[in-house]
C-alpha positions in Angstrom: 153.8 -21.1 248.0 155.2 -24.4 247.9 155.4 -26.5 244.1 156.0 -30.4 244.8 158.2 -31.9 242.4 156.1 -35.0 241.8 158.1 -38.2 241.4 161.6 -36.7 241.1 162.0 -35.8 244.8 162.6 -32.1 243.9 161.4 -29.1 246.0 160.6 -25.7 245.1 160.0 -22.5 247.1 158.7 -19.3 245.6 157.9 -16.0 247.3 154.2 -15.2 247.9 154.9 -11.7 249.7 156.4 -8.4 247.9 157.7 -5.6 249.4 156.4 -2.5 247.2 158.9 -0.7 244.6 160.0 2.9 244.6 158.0 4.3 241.6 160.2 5.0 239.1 163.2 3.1 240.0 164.2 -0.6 238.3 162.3 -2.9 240.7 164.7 -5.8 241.9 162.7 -9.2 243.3 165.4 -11.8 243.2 163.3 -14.9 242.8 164.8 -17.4 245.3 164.0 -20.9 244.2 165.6 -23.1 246.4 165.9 -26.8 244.8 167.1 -30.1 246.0 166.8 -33.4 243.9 167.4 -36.3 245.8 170.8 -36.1 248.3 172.8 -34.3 246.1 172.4 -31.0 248.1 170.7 -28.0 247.8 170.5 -25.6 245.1 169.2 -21.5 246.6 169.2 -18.2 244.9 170.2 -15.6 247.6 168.0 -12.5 247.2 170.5 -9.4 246.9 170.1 -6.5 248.6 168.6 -3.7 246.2 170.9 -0.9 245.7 168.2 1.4 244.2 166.4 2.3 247.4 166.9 3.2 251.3 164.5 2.7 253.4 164.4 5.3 256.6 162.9 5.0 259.8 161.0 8.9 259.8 161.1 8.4 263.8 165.5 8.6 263.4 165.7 11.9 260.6 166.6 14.7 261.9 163.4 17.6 262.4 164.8 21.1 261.2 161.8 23.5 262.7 162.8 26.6 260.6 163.0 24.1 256.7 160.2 25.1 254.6 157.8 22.6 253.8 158.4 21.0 250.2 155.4 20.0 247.8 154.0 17.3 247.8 155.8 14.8 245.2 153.6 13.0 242.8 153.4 9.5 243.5 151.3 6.4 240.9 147.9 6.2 241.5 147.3 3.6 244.1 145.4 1.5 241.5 148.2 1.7 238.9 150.9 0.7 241.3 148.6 -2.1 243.1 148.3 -3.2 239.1 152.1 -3.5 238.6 152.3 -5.1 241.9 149.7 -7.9 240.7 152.2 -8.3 237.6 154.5 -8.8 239.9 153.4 -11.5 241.8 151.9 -13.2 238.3 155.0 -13.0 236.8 157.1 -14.2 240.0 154.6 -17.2 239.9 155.4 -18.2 236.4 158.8 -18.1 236.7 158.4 -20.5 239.7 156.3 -22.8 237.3 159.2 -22.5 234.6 161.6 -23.3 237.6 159.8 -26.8 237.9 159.3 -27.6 234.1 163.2 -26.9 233.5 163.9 -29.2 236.4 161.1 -32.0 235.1 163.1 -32.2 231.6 160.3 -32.9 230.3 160.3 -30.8 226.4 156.4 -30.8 226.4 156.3 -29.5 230.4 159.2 -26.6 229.3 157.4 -25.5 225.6 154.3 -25.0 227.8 155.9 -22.2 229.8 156.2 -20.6 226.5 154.0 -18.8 224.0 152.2 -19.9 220.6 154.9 -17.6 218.8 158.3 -17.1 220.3 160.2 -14.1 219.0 163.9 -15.5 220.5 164.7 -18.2 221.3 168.5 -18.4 222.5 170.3 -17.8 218.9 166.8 -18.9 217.0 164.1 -16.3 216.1 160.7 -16.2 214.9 159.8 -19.9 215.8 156.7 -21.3 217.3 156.1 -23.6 220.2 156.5 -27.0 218.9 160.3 -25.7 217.7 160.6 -25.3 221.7 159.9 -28.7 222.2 161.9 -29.6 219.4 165.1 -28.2 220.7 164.5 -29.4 224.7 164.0 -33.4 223.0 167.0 -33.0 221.0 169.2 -31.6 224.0 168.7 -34.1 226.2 170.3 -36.4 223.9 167.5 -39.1 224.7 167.7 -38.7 228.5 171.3 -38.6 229.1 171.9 -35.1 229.4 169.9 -34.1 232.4 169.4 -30.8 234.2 169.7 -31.9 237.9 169.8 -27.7 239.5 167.9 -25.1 238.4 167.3 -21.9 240.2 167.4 -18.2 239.7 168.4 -14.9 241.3 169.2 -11.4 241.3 166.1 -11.0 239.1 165.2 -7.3 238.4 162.5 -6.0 236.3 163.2 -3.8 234.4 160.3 -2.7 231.9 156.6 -3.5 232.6 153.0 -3.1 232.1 149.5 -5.1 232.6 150.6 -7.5 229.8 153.6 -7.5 229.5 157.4 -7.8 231.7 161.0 -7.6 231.0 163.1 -9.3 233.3 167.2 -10.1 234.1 168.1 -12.6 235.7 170.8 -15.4 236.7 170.3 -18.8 235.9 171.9 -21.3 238.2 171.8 -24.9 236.1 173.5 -27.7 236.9 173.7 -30.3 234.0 174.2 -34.0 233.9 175.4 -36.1 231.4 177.6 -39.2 231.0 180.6 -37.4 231.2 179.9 -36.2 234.4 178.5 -32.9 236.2 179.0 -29.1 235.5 177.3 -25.9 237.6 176.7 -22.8 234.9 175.5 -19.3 236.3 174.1 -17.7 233.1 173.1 -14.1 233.0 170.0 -14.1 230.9 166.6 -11.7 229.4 163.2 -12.8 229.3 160.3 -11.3 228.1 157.1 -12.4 228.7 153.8 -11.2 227.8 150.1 -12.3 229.7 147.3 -14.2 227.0 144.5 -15.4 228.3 145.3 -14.9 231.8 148.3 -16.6 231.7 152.1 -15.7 231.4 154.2 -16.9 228.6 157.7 -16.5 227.6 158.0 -14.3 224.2 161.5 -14.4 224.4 164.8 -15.6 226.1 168.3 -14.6 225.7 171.8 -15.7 227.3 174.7 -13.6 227.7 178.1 -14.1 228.5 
C-alpha cells in the first residue's frame, strides 16, 4: 500500500503482507516507512531480523526412526490467531497514517490519529484531543520548526487483543528549524485501542 503525500512531495510505503507469529512469543513487525521530502534524501526503517523465532526447513532435520512420537502441542485456534493477525495489519495501517500526519505538520491532521481521551501524552496525562492539537500548534513555533523525516522501526508488539495493542518502537524524526537540521532516533510506547472501527492512540511515551 502506497499513501501519497499530497502537495509536500513526500512518499510513504507500508507493508500490506505479514508473515504469521509464533503463538506465544513477542511478535516483532518493524514497520518500514520509507520517506523522502523533496531532494533531501531518503529516510527507511530497516526491518530487523526477529531473534524470537527460527524458522526450519522440515525437508533438512535430521529423521531419528527409533524417537517416540511427542504430543501434539496446542496451538491458537485458527480463528483467534487469524483475529490477532487482522489486528495486526489494522494497527500496521494506522501507524502508516500517523507516519503521514506527523510528516504533514499539520496539528489538526496529527490529533486525528489520536483518541477523544488520551491517557499520556509525552510528560502530560489525562488530556483530551484538542490538548493534542494544542501542543503540535504551539511546537511548530508558527511553521518554523518543521518535521522534514519521520519513519519508524524495530516495532514489536508486545501485548494485544481485538481492541486493543501495545507497541515499541523507534522513531526516526528529523526536525527543521531556523537554526538548522537535527536527526533524533527515539525509542518510544504506544498504546492504542480500536473505537468504532478505527485505531487511535491512547497513549505515547519517549524514552531515553
Amino acid at each position: 500500500m502506497h499513501i501519497n503525500g499530497g502537495n509536500l512531495g513526500i512518499r510513504a510505503w507500508c507493508p500490506t503482507s505479514f508473515k504469521q507469529f509464533q503463538v506465544g512469543t513477542p511478535r516483532d513487525l518493524s514497520h518500514p516507512g520509507i520517506l523522502e521530502e523533496g531532494q533531501q534524501g531518503k529516510f527507511s526503517a530497516i526491518a530487523s531480523t526477529p531473534t524470537d523465532r527460527v524458522d526450519t526447513d522440515p525437508q533438512l532435520a535430521p529423521v531419528v526412526a527409533s524417537q517416540p512420537i511427542s504430543a501434539p502441542t496446542q496451538t491458537m485456534p485458527s480463528s483467534a490467531q487469524n483475529a490477532l493477525d487482522n489486528v495486526d495489519v489494522e494497527v500496521s495501517q494506522a501507524l502508516c497514517v500517523w507516519t503521514q500526519a506527523m510528516l504533514s505538520n499539520d496539528p489538526e491532521q496529527i490529533a486525528s490519529c489520536y483518541a477523544a481521551h488520551v491517557d499520556r501524552y509525552f510528560l502530560k496525562l489525562d488530556l483530551d484531543n484538542a490538548a493534542v492539537k494544542a501542543y503540535m500548534s504551539e511546537w511548530g513555533q508558527g511553521g518554523t520548526k518543521r518535521i522534514t523525516g519521520f519513519s519508524t522501526k524495530d516495532t514489536t508488539f508486545e501485548n494485544e487483543t481485538s481492541t486493543t495493542a501495545k507497541i515499541r518502537l523507534v522513531k526516526d524524526m528529523t526536525i527543521t528549524d531556523p537554526s538548522g537540521t537535527s536527526e533524533h532516533l527515539i525509542r518510544s510506547r504506544l498504546y492504542l485501542r480500536r473505537d468504532d472501527g478505527q485505531w487511535k492512540i491512547t497513549s505515547e511515551q519517549d524514552f531515553k
